[in-house]
C-alpha positions as CSV (number, residue, x, y, z in Angstrom):
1,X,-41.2,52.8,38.6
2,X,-43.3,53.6,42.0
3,X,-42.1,53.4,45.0
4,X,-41.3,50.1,46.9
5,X,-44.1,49.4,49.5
6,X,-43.2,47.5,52.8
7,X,-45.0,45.2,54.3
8,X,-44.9,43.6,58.2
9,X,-45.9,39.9,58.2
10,X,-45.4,36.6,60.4
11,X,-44.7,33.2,59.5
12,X,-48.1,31.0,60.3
13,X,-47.4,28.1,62.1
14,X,-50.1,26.0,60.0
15,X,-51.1,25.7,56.5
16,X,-53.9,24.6,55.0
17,X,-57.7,26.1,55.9
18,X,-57.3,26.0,59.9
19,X,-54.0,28.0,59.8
20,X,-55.8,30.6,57.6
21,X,-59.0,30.7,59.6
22,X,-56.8,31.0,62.8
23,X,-54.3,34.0,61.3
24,X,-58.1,36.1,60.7
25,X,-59.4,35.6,64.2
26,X,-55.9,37.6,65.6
27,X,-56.8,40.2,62.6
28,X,-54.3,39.3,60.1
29,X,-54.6,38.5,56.3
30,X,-53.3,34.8,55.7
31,X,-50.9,34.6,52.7
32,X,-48.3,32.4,51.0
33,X,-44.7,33.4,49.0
34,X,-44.1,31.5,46.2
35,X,-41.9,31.3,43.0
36,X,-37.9,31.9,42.3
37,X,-37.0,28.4,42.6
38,X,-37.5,28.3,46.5
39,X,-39.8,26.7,48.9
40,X,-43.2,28.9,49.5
41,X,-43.2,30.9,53.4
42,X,-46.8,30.6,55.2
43,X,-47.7,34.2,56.5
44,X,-50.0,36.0,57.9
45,X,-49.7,40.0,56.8
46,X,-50.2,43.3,59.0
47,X,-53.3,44.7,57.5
48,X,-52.8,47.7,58.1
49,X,-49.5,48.3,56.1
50,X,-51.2,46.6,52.7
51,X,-54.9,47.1,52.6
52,X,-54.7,51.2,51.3
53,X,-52.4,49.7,48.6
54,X,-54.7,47.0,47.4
55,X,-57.8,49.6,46.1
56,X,-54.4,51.8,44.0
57,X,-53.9,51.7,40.2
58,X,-51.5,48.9,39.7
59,X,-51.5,46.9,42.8
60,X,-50.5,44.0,41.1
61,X,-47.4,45.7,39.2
62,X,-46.4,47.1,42.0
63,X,-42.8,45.6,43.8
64,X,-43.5,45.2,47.7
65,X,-41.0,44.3,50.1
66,X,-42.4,42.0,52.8
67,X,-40.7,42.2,56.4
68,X,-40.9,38.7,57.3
69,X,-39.7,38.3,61.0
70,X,-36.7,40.3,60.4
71,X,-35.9,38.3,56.6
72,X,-36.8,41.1,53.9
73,X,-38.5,39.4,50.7
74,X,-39.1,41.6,47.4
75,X,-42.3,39.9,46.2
76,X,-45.0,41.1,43.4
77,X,-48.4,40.4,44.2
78,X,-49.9,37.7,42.3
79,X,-53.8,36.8,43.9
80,X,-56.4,38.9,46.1
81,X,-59.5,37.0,47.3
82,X,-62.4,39.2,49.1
83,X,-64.7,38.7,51.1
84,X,-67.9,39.0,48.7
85,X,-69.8,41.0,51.2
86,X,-67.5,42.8,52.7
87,X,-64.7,43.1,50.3
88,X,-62.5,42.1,53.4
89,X,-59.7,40.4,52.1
90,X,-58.8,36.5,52.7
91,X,-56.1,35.7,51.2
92,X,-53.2,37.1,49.0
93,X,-50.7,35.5,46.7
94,X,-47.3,36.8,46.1
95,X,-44.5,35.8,43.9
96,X,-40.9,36.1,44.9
97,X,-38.8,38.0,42.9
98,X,-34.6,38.3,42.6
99,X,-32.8,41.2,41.0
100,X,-32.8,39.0,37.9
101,X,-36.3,37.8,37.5
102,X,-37.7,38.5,33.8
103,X,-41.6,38.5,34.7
104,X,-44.8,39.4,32.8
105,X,-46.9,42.5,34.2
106,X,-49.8,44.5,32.7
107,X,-48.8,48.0,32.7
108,X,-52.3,51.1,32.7
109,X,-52.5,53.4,30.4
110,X,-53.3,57.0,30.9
111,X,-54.5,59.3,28.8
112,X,-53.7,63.1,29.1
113,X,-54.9,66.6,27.2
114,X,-58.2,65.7,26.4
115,X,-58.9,69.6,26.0
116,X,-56.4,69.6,23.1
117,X,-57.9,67.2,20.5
118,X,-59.7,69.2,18.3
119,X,-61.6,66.2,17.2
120,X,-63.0,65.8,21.2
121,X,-63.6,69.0,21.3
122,X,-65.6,69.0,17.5
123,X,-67.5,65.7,19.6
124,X,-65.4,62.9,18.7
125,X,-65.3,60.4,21.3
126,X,-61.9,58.9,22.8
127,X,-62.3,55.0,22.2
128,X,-60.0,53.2,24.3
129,X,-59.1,49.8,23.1
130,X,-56.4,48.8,25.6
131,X,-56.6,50.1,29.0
132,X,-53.4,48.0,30.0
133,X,-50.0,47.3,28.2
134,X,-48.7,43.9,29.3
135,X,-45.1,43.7,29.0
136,X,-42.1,41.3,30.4
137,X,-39.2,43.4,32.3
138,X,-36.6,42.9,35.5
139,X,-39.3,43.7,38.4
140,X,-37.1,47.0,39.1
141,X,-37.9,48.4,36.1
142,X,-41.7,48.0,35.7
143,X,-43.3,50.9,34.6
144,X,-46.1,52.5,37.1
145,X,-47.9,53.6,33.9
146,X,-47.7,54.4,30.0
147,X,-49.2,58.0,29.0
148,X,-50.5,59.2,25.9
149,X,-51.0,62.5,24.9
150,X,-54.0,63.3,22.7
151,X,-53.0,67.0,21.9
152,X,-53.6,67.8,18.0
153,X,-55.8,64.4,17.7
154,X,-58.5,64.9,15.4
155,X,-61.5,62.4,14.8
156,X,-60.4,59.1,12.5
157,X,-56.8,59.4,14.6
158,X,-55.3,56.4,16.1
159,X,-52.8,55.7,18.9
160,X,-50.6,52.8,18.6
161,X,-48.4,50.7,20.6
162,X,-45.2,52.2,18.6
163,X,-46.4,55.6,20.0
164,X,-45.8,54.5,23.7
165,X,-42.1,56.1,25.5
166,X,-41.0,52.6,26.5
167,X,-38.2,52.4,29.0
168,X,-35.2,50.5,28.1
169,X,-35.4,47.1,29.2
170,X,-39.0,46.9,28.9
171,X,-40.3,44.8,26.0
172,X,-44.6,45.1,25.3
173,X,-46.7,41.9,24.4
174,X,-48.7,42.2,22.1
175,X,-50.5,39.9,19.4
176,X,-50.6,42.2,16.9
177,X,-47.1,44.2,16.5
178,X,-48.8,47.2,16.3
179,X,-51.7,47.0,18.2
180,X,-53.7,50.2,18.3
181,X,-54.6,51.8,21.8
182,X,-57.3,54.0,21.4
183,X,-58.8,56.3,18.5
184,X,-60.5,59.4,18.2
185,X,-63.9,58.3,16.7
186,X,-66.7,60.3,14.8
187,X,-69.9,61.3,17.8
188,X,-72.7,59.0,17.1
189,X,-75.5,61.4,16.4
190,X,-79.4,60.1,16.8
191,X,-81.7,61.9,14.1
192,X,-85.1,61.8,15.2
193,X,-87.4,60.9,12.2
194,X,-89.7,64.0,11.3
195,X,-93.0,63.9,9.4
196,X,-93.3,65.6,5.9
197,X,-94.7,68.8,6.4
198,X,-96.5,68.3,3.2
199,X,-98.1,65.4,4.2
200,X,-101.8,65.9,5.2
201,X,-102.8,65.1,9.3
202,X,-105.2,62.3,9.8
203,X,-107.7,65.2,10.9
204,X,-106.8,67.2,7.9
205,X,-107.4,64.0,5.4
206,X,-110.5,63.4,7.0
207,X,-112.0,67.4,6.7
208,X,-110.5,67.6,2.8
209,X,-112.5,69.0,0.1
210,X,-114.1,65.9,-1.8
211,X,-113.2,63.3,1.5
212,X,-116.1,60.4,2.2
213,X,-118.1,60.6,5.0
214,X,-117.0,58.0,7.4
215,X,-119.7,55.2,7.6
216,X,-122.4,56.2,9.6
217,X,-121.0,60.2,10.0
218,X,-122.3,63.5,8.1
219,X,-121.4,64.8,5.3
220,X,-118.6,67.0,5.2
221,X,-119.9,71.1,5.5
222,X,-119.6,72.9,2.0
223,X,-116.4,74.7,1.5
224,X,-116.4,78.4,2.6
225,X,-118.8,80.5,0.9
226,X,-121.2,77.6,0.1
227,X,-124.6,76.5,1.7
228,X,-125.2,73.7,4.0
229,X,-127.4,70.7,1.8
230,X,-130.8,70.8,2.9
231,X,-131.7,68.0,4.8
232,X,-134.2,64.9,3.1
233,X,-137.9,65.7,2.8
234,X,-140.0,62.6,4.4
């Protein structure tokens, strides 16, 4: 579980586009808390104390604890919208949480030892199929990450979601029971087609013993040790 970020935000006076447009102009991001059975809260967030956290691994798993006015609201980010040229952002959207709350989050997954797979290291490739594990859990006891160690893999070797250390009270999603998570697959090798050595080149078929003259060209010179024809008397 990572550590509980805090956040400094004020309630906005207005909703609805001009309250939003009004919260940016004083340098704040506007933002609404919804969710746990409770009316949503109009803010507008302290920059400053969430912007590093929104470019981390994870942002949206991650519990944050928003300082609103004094009232302290545990909240999981639910909804980022950027600026498309900038990448300023314009809005967020978090959903409140209680001690109690059973919600669904998508979970990374790392990958570690890469150096002791002897099929990577023979050129296998590490083919990831899922990059995150969703799973439903108490928002206390998210997981910041699942890890897999490839150490001994070799190439035709799968990971699968049984493999994953799951915490207790955490239960994955999955369609299939078993998903698989990544594999160690065979390198994909390009052969480049060579000729026959055998084969004669087009300037060797054309000088062979016993070849046609192209139209309109000489005759071919008499093999080594012969004499030249003598040319046509007129």
């Amino acid at each position: 579980m990572a550590e509980t970020t805090k956040v400094v935000a004020k309630k906005r006076d207005r909703a609805g586009k001009g309250g939003a447009r009004s919260s940016r102009r004083e340098g704040l991001i506007p933002a609404v808390i919804y969710g746990d059975k409770q009316a949503p809260v109009m803010i507008a967030v302290e920059p400053k104390s969430i912007e590093r956290e929104m470019h981390k691994e994870g942002f949206f798993n991650h519990l944050i604890k928003i300082d609103v006015e004094g009232t302290s609201i545990d909240v999981l980010p639910r909804d980022l919208q950027t600026d498309p040229v900038t990448d300023k952002p314009l809005h967020l959207d978090f959903l409140r949480v209680g001690p109690e709350s059973i919600i669904s989050v998508q979970v990374p997954v790392h990958f570690k030892n890469e150096a002791g797979s002897p099929g990577i290291k023979r050129g296998g490739v590490l083919n990831i199929v899922l990059h995150e594990i969703t799973v439903r859990t108490k928002p206390t006891t998210i997981p910041e990450y699942f890890e897999v160690d490839l150490t001994g893999l070799e190439i035709g070797h799968s990971i699968h979601l049984s493999a994953l250390n799951v915490p207790e009270g955490v239960r994955v999603v999955a369609r299939e029971k078993d998903a698989t998570v990544a594999s160690i697959a065979a390198p994909t090798v390009v052969r480049e087609t060579q000729a026959d050595p055998g084969a004669p080149t087009a300037e060797g078929a054309a000088t062979a013993p016993g070849a046609a003259p192209a139209a309109g060209g000489a005759a071919p010179a008499a093999a080594a040790g012969g004499k030249a024809p003598a040319p046509a008397k007129k």
